[in-house]
C-alpha positions in Angstrom: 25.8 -26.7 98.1 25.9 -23.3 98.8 23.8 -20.4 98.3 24.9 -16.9 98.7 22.0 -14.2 99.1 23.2 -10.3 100.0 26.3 -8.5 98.7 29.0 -10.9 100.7 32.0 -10.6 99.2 33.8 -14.0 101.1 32.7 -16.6 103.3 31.0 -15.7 106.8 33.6 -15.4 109.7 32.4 -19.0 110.8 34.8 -21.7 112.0 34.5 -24.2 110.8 32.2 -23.6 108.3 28.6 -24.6 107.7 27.8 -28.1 105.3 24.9 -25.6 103.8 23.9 -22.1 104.8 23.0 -18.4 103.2 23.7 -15.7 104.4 20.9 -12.0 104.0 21.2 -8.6 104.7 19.1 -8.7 107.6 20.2 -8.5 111.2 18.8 -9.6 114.8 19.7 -6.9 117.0 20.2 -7.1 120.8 19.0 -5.5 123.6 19.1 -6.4 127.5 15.9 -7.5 126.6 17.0 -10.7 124.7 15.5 -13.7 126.1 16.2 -17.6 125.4 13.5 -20.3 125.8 14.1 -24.2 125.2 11.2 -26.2 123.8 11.0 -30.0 123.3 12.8 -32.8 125.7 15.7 -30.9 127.0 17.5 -32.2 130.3 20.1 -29.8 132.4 22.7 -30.0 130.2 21.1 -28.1 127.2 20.0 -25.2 130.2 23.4 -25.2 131.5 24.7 -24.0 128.1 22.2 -21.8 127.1 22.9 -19.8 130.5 26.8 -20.2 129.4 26.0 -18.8 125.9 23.6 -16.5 127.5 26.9 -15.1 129.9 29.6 -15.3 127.0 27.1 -12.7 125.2 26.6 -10.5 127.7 30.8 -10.3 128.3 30.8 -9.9 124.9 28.9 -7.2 124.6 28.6 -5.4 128.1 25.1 -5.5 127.8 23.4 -5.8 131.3 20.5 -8.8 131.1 18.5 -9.0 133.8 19.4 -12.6 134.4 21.6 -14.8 132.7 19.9 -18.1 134.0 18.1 -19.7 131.4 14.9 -22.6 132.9 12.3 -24.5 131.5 10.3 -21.2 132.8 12.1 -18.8 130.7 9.8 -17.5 128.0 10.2 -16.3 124.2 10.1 -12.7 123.2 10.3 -11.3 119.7 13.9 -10.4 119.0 15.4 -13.4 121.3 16.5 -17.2 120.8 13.9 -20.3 120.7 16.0 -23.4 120.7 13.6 -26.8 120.0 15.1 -30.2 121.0 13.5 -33.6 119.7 15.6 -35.3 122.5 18.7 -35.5 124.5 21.6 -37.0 122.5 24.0 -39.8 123.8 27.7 -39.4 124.2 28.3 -42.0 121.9 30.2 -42.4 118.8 27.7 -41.2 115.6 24.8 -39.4 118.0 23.6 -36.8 116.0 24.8 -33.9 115.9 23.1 -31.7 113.3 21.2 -28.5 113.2 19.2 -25.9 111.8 19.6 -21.8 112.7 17.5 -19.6 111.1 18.4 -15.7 112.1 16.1 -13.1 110.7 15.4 -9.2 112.4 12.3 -10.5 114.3 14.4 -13.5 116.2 16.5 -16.6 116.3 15.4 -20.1 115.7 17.5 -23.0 116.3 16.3 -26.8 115.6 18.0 -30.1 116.5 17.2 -33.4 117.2 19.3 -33.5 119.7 20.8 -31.0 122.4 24.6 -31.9 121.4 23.4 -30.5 118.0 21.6 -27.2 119.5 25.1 -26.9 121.2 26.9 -26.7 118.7 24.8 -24.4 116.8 24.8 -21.9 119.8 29.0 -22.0 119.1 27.6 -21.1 115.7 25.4 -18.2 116.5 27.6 -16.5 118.4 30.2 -16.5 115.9 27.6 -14.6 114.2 28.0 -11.8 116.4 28.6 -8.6 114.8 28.3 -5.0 116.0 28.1 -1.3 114.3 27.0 2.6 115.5 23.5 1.4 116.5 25.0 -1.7 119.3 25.1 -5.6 118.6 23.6 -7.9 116.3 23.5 -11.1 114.9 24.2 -11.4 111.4 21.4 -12.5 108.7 21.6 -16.4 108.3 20.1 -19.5 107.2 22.0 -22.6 107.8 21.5 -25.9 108.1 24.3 -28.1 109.5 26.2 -31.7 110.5 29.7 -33.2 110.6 31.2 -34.8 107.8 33.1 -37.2 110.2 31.7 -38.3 113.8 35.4 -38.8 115.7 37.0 -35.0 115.5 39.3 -35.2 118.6 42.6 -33.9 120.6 44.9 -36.1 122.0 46.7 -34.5 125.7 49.5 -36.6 126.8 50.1 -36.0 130.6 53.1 -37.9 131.6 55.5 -35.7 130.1 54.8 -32.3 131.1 51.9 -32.7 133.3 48.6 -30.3 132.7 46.7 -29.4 135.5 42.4 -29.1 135.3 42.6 -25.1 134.2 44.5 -26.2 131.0 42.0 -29.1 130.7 39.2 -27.3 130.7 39.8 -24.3 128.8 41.2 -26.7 126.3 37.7 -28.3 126.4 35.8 -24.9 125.9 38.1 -24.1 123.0 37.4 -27.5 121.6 33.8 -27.2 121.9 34.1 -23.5 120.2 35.3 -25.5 116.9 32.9 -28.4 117.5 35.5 -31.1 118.5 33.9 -34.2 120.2 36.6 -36.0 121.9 39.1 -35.4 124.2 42.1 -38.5 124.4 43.6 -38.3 128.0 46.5 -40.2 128.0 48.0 -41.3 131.0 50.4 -43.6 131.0 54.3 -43.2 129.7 58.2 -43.9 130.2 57.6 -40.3 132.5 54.9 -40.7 134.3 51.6 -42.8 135.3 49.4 -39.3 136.0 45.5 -40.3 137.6 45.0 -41.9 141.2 44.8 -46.0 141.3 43.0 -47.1 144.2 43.7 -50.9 143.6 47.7 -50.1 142.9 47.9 -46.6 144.9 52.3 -46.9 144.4 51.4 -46.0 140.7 50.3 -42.3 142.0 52.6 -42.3 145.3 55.4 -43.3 142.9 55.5 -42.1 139.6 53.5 -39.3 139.0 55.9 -36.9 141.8 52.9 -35.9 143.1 51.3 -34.7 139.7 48.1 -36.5 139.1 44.3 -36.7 138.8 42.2 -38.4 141.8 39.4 -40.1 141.1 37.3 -36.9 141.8 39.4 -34.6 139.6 38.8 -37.3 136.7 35.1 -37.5 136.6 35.3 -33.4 137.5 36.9 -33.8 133.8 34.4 -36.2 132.3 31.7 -34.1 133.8 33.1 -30.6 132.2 33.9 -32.3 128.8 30.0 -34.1 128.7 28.7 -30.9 129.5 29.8 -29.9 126.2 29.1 -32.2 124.6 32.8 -33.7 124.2 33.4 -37.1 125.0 37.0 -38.3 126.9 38.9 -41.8 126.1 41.5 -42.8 128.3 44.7 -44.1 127.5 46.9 -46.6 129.3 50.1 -47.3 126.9 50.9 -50.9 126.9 52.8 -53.2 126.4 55.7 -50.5 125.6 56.2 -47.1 127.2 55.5 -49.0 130.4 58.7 -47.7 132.6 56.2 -45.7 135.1 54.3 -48.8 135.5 57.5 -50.7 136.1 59.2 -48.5 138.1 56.0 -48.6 140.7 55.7 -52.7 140.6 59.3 -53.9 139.1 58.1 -57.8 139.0 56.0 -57.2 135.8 58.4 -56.4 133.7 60.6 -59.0 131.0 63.8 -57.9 132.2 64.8 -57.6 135.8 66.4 -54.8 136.4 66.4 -51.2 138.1 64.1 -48.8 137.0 63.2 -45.2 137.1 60.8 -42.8 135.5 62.6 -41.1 132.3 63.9 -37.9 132.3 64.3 -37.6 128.6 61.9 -38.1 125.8 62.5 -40.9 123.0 61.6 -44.6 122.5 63.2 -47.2 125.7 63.0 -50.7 126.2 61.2 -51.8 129.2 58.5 -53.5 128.1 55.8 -55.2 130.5 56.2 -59.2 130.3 53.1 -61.3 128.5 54.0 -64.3 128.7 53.2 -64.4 132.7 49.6 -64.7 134.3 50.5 -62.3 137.1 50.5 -59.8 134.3 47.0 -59.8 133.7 45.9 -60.4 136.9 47.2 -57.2 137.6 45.6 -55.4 134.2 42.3 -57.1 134.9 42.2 -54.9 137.7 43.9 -51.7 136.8 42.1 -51.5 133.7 38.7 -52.6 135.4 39.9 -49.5 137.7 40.3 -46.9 135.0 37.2 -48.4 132.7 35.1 -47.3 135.4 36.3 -44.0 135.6 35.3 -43.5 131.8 32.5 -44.1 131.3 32.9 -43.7 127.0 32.4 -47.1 125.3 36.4 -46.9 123.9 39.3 -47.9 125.5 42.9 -47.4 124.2 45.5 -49.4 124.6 48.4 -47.7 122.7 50.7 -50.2 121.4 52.8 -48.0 119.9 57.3 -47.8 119.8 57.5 -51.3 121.5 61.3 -52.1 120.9 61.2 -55.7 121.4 64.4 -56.1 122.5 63.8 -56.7 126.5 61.4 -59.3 125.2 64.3 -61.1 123.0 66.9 -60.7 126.1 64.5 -62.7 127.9 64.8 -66.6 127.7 62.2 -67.6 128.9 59.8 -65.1 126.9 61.9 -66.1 123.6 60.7 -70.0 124.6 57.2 -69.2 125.5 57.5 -67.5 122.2 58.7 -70.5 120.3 56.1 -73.2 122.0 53.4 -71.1 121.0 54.3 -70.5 117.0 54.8 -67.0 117.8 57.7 -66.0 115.0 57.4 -61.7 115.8 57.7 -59.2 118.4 54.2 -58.4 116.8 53.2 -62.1 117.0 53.5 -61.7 120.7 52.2 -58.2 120.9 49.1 -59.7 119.3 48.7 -62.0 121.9 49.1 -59.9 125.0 46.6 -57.3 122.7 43.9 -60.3 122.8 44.5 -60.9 126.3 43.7 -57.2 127.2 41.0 -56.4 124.9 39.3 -59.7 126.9 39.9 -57.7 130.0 37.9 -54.3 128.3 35.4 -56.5 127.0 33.8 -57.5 130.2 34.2 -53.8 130.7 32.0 -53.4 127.7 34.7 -51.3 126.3 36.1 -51.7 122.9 40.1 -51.3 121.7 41.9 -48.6 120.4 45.3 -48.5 119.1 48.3 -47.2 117.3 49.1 -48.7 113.7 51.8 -50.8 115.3 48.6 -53.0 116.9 48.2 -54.1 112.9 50.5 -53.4 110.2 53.3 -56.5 109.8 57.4 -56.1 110.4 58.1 -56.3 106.3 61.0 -55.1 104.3 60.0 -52.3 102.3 60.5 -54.2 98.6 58.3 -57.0 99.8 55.9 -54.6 101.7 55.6 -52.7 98.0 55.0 -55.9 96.4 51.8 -56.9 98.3 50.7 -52.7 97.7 51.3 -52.9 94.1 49.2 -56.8 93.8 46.3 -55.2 96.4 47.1 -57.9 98.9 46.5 -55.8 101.8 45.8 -59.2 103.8 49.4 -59.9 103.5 50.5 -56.2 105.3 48.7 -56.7 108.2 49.3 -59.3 111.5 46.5 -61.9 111.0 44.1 -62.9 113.8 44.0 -59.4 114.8 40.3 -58.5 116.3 38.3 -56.8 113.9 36.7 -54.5 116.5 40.1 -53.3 117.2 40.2 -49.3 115.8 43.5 -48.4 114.6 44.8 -44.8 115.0 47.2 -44.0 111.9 50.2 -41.9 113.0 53.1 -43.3 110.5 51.5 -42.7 107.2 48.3 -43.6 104.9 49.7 -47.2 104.7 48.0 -48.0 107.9 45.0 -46.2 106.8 44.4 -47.9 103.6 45.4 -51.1 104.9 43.1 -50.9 107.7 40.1 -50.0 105.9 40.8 -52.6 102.8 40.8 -55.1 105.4 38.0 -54.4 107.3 39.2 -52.4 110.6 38.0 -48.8 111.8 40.8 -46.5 111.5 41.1 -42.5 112.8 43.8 -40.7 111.0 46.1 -38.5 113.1 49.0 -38.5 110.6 49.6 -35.1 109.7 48.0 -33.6 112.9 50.6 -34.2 114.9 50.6 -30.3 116.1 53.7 -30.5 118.4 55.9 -30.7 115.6 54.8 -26.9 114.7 54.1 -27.3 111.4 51.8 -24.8 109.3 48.0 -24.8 109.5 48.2 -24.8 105.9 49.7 -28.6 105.9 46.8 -29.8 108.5 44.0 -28.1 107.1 44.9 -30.0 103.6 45.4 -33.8 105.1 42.0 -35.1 104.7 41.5 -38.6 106.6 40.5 -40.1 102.7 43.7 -40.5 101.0 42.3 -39.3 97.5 41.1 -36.4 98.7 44.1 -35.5 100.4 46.3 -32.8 99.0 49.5 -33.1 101.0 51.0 -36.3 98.9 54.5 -35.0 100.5 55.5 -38.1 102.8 56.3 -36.8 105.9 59.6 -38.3 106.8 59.3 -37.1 110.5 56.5 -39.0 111.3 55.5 -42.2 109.3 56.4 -45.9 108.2 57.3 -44.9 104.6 57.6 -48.5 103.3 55.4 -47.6 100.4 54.0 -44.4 100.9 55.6 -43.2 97.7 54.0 -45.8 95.7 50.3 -44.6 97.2 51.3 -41.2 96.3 52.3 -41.9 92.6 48.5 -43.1 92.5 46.9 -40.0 94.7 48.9 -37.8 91.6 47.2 -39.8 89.1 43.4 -39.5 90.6 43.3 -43.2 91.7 41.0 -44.3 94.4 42.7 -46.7 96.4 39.3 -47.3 98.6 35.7 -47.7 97.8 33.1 -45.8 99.1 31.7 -48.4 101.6 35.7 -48.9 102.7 35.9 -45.1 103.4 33.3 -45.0 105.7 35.3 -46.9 108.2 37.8 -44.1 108.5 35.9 -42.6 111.6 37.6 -38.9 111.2 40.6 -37.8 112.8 42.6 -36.8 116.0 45.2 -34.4 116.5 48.1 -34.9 118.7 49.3 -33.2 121.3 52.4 -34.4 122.5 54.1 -32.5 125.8 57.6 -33.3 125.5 58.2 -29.4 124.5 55.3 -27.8 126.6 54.6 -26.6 129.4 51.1 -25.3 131.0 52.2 -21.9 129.9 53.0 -22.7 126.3 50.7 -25.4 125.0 47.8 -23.3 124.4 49.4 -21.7 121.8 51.1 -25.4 120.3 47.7 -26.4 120.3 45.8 -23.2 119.3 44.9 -21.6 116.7 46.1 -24.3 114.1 43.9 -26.6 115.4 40.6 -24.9 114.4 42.2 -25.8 111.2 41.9 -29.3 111.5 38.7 -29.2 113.1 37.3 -27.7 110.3 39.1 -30.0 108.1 37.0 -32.7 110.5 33.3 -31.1 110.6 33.0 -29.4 106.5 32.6 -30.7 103.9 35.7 -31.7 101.9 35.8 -29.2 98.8 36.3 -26.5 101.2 39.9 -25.8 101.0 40.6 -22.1 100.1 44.1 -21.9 102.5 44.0 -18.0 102.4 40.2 -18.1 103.3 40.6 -20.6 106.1 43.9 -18.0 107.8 41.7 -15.1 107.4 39.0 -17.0 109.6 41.7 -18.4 111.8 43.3 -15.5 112.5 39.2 -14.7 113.7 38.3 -17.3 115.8 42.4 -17.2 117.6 40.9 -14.2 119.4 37.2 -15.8 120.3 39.5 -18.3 121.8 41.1 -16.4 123.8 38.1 -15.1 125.1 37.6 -18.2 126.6 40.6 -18.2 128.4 42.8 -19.6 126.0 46.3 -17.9 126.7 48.1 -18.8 123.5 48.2 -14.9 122.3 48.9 -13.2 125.8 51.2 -15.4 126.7 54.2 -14.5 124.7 54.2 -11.0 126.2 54.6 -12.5 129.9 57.5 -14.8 129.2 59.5 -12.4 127.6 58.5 -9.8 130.3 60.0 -12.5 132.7 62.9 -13.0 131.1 63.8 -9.2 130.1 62.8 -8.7 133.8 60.8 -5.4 133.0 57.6 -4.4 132.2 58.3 -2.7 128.2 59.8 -5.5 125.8 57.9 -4.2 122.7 61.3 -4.4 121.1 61.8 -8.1 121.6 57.8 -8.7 120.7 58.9 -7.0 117.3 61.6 -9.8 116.6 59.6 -12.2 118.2 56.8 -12.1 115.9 59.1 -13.2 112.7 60.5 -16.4 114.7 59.1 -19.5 114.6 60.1 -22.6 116.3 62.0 -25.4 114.0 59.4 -27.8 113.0 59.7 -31.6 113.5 61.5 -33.3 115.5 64.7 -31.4 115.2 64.3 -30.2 118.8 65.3 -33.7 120.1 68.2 -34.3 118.3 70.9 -32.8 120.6 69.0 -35.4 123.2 69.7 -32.0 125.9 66.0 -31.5 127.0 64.6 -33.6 129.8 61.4 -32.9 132.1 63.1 -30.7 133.7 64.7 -28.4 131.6 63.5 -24.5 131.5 61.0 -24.3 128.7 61.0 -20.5 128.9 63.2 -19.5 126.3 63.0 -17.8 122.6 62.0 -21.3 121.4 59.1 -22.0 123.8 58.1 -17.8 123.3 57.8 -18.1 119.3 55.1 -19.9 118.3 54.6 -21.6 114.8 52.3 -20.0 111.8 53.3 -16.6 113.0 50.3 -14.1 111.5 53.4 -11.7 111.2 55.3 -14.1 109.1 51.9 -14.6 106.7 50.8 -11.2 106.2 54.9 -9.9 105.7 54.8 -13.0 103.1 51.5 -11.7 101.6 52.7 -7.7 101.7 56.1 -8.7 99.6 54.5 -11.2 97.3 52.2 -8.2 96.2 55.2 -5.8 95.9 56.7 -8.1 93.7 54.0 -8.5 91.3 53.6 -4.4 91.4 54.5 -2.5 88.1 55.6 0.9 89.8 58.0 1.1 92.6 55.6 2.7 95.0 56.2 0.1 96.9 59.9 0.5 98.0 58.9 3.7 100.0 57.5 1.2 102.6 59.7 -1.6 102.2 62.5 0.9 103.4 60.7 1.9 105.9 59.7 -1.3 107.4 64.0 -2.2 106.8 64.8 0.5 108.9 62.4 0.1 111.4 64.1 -2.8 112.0 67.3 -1.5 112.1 66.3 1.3 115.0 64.8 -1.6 116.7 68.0 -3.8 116.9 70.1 -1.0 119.1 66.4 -1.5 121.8 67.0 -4.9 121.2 70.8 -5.1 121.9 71.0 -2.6 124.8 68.1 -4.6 126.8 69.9 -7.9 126.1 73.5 -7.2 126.7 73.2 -7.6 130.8 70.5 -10.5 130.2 72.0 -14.4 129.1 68.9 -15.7 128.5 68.2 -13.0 126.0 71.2 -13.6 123.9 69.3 -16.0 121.3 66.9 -12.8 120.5 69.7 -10.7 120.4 71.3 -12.8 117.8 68.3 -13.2 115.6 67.7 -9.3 116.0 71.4 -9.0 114.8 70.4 -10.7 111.8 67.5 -8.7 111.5 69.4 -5.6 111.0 71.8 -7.3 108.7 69.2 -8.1 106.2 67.7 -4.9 106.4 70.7 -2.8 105.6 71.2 -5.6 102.9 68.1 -4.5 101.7 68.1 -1.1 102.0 71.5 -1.1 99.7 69.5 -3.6 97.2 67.0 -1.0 96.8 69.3 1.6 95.9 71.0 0.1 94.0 70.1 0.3 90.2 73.3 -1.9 89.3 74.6 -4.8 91.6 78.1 -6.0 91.5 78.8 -9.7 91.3 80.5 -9.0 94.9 77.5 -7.4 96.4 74.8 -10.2 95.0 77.2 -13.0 96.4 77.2 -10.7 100.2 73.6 -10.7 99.5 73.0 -13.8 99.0 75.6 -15.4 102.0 73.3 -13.0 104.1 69.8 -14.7 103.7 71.7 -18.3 103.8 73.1 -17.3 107.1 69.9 -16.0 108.6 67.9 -19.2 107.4 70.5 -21.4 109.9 68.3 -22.0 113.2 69.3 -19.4 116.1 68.1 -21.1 119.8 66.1 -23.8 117.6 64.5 -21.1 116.0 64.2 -19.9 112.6 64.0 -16.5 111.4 60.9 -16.5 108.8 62.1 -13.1 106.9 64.1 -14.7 104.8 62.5 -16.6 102.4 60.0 -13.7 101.6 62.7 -11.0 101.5 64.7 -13.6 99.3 61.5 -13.5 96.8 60.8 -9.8 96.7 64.6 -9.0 96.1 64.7 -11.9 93.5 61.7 -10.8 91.8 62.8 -7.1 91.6 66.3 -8.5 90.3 65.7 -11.9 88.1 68.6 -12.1 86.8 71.3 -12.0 89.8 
């Protein structure tokens, strides 16, 4: 599938990368006299975003065009950009989105059959950008391109921390930088009910504390995410995570009593009643209401962490239950599901929701059984609508099941990017389970009743669906939880890993080199930021604000080896709430530190040397640290909020003069290798839940240099 042409010695700096291209020596250079004409049936939106490509290249470059306006007046010259659209696509699930972009010395040529497709080629081209003595170019290329999966999406929950429209929309450029196609607002939680309701106005007044989106504000959204070519679902989370909706109008809910919007993050019990017609009179015209705001043909409807257990304390639910044969939580959850996709179906919307929507309450030894004799009929709750798309975010038991029995699924299992993990881990979860290379079951987040069993098969090369059976997994969605973020820190939760996953989402499946795709990454985090993305410069302003002073290069330099403790370890002191500071060493460090990989990268190599060259540097990296620890420790001492650096920079200079004495050393003493070793396993123990990432590398090198202690 690909061809290579010129002396290239690794992939093109492209995220993600192309399904076909080549690459030539050649190179379209730029002057202010580069021009950009549209051909074919283009409407505003594809001359909107030629005139924002056209502007991003001149702020780029610092080259002063003569106009940045691009209209169906605007002529070709040699040396410039023709873009030819067949049509203008459809914000719809499957429009077509491929391309072709030819870039040779005497101009650019870019085809599509659409103008989503010329848009995401022009995220393409200017990727492309390169520059040398002589000014700017764009590089020699040949490519020809489409997504391997048509739903490649970001989930932005807003009841928890709420995100104001500037962290929406440079969300959305970023998202259309990687080619991502849809943005899940959600909106409804235990915290929070966060857009303006017109027909139920206490749900604003009352539970959002003044933090929402109007009416105008959402379809300012819609209009800046369609511009891009990004479509927006909405998400209203029923029946379960309901206690904003209940705390606004008390007489829907299945037990009386007095609620209040959450302060803390988990899984509660109020739980909207079914079983009553007011219910639905009221969702017939709340989601009528927010239906009309979005104007994309999906709907979700969560479903997700519904406890059950105000349900059961209810008598007279437990009897409607009981008349009606319903014998489950999920039983009745299936039922109030039916009754609200009828509601989005006049809407002409169609369902989404979590796993829990589908999969059966079994044991785990009779939910194994019906794995091992394929009867995935058995796993799931019948009579469930099969236009109901399930989202996957416990495991590849939902996604299997789902497809085997005939439901659309999106994965988002293993995207959950607020529980920090590596790039590494999302970039190799593909949404078909035999191509997927992370068989590790993920305790933090998924069902586990038999996911073992599926992975005993993956090992083995078993494909567990067909090919007309994967082709209902639509793509994937990652996750972006808010619990832990604030609008200063989730640009850099969500960014750069996430290109990771995009790419993961658009190429084609065999590309998986994990070094390749960091060394890209590490590329396209600072195109990001050109777009306003503030997950880079932001780590120098909070510590700046909590140092109180303008020079903290000494705590950037301890800060870059930290990394926040993945999963959901954060919650289990239950000590965070809405409104706790989320300004500290845990919400500074940011996970996949580029520090952490290339110090990883530089000691693995020392290891594997044959001289000792490298020790020269080693030592002076270790002492480098130990000359920055005194900085560290005299800045900190008159500062509380500093203390957790402090500490973590005391165990900094602990391991280096623990190195330093290693290296020295020819012979080690049984005494000194056990002090050695007590060292690293004290420096691994979370500090501020955060994690000093030196260790294991250091642990390796020293290891290496000294197998036998």
């Amino acid at each position: 599938m690909f061809t290579w042409i010129g002396v290239f010695a690794q992939t093109p700096d492209l995220m993600p990368l192309p399904a076909k291209y080549s690459l030539n020596t050649t190179s379209c250079r730029i002057t202010n006299r580069f021009s950009i004409s549209i051909q074919g049936n283009a409407d505003s939106r594809m001359y909107s975003e030629a005139s924002r490509f056209f502007q991003r290249l001149s702020e780029r470059t610092g080259i002063f065009f003569p106009t940045w306006r691009v209209t169906p007046t605007s002529k070709y010259s040699s040396g410039g950009l023709q873009i030819q659209v067949l049509r203008t696509g459809q914000l719809v699930l499957g429009e077509d989105e491929s391309y072709q972009l030819q870039v040779v010395d005497s101009g650019i040529l870019i085809k599509a059959n659409t103008d989503i497709g010329a848009i995401r080629a022009l995220e393409t081209l200017l990727q492309l950008l390169g520059s040398d003595t002589k000014g700017y170019f764009f590089r020699g290329a040949n490519i020809e391109d489409a997504p391997r999966f048509p739903w490649r999406g970001l989930l932005i929950s807003q009841p928890y921390h709420f995100m104001p429209m500037d962290v929406i929309k440079r969300t959305l450029d970023a998202m259309a930088a990687v080619k991502m196609n849809v943005l899940h607002f959600y909106i409804s939680d235990d915290q929070g009910y966060r857009i303006e309701s017109k027909v139920y106005p206490k749900l604003h007044e009352m539970a959002s504390e003044g933090q929402y989106f109007t009416h105008a504000q959402v379809k300012e959204m819609i209009a800046y995410a369609h511009q891009r070519g990004i479509r927006v679902i909405p998400e209203v989370d029923l029946p379960g995570h309901s206690t904003a909706i209940l705390y606004a109008y008390p007489h829907l809910a299945s037990i009386k009593r007095d609620y209040t919007l959450q302060d803390h993050w988990g899984v509660f019990d109020p739980t909207i009643d079914p079983t009553k017609e007011r219910t639905y009179i009221f969702l017939d015209s709340l989601l009528t209401e927010v239906a009309s705001l979005f104007p994309d043909a999906y709907f979700h409807i969560g479903g997700d962490e519904n406890t059950g257990r105000d349900w059961q304390r209810n008598p007279d639910i437990r009897k409607f239950m009981k008349d009606r044969g319903l014998a489950t939580n999920l039983a009745l959850q299936n039922y109030f599901n039916r009754r609200v996709m009828g509601i989005l179906k006049k809407c002409g919307k169609t369902a989404i929701g979590w796993d829990e929507v589908l999969m059966r309450e079994l044991d785990d030894s009779v939910a194994k059984k019906y794995f091992e004799e394929e009867n995935f009929s058995k796993l799931i709750e019948p009579n469930v609508p099969k236009d109901l798309v399930i989202q996957s975010w416990r495991g590849m038991e939902a996604l299997i099941s789902s497809a085997r029995n005939g439901y659309k699924s999106i994965l988002s299992k293993g995207y959950y990017i607020d529980l920090v993990q590596p790039a590494s881990y999302h970039y190799l979860t593909d949404p078909v389970p035999y191509r997927n290379d992370v068989i590790i079951p993920d305790s933090e987040a998924n069902l586990n009743r038999f996911e073992s069993e599926i992975i005993k098969k993956l090992k083995k090369g078993i494909r567990l669906l067909s090919e007309e059976q994967e082709k209902m997994i639509l793509g994937g969605e990652a996750t972006m939880w808010t619990e832990h973020v604030t609008a200063e820190t989730i640009d850099s939760r969500i960014w750069p890993r996430t290109a990771a996953i995009a790419e993961r989402l658009w190429s084609p499946p065999q590309i998986r080199d994990v070094a390749d795709m960091y060394r890209r990454m590490d590329i396209i985090s600072v195109q990001l930021e050109f777009l306003g993305s503030t997950h880079i410069k932001n780590t120098a302003m909070l510590l700046r604000r909590l140092a109180n002073q303008q020079e903290v290069s000494c705590l950037q330099s301890v800060v870059q080896y930290l990394e926040p403790v993945q999963g959901y370890q954060r919650n289990q002191q239950n000590n965070f709430t809405r409104f706790s500071p989320y300004t500290l060493m845990a919400d500074i460090a940011v996970p996949d530190q580029k520090a952490v990989r290339d110090l990883t990268k530089r000691f693995s190599e020392y290891a594997k040397a044959k001289d000792t060259v490298w020790k020269k540097e080693v030592r002076q990296l270790l002492r480098e640290w130990i000359d920055n620890d005194y900085a560290v420790q005299q800045l900190a001492a008159p500062i509380p909020a500093l203390a957790d650096i402090a500490a973590h920079s005391t165990r900094l200079r602990a391991l280096a003069s623990m190195g330093l004495e290693v290296l020295s050393s020819p012979n080690l003493k049984a005494t000194n290798i056990g002090d050695w070793q007590k060292k690293l396993q004290d420096a691994a123990i979370p500090i501020g839940h955060c994690e000093l990432k030196v260790v294991e590398p250091l642990r390796k090198l020293l290891s290496n240099q000294y197998p036998n202690n």
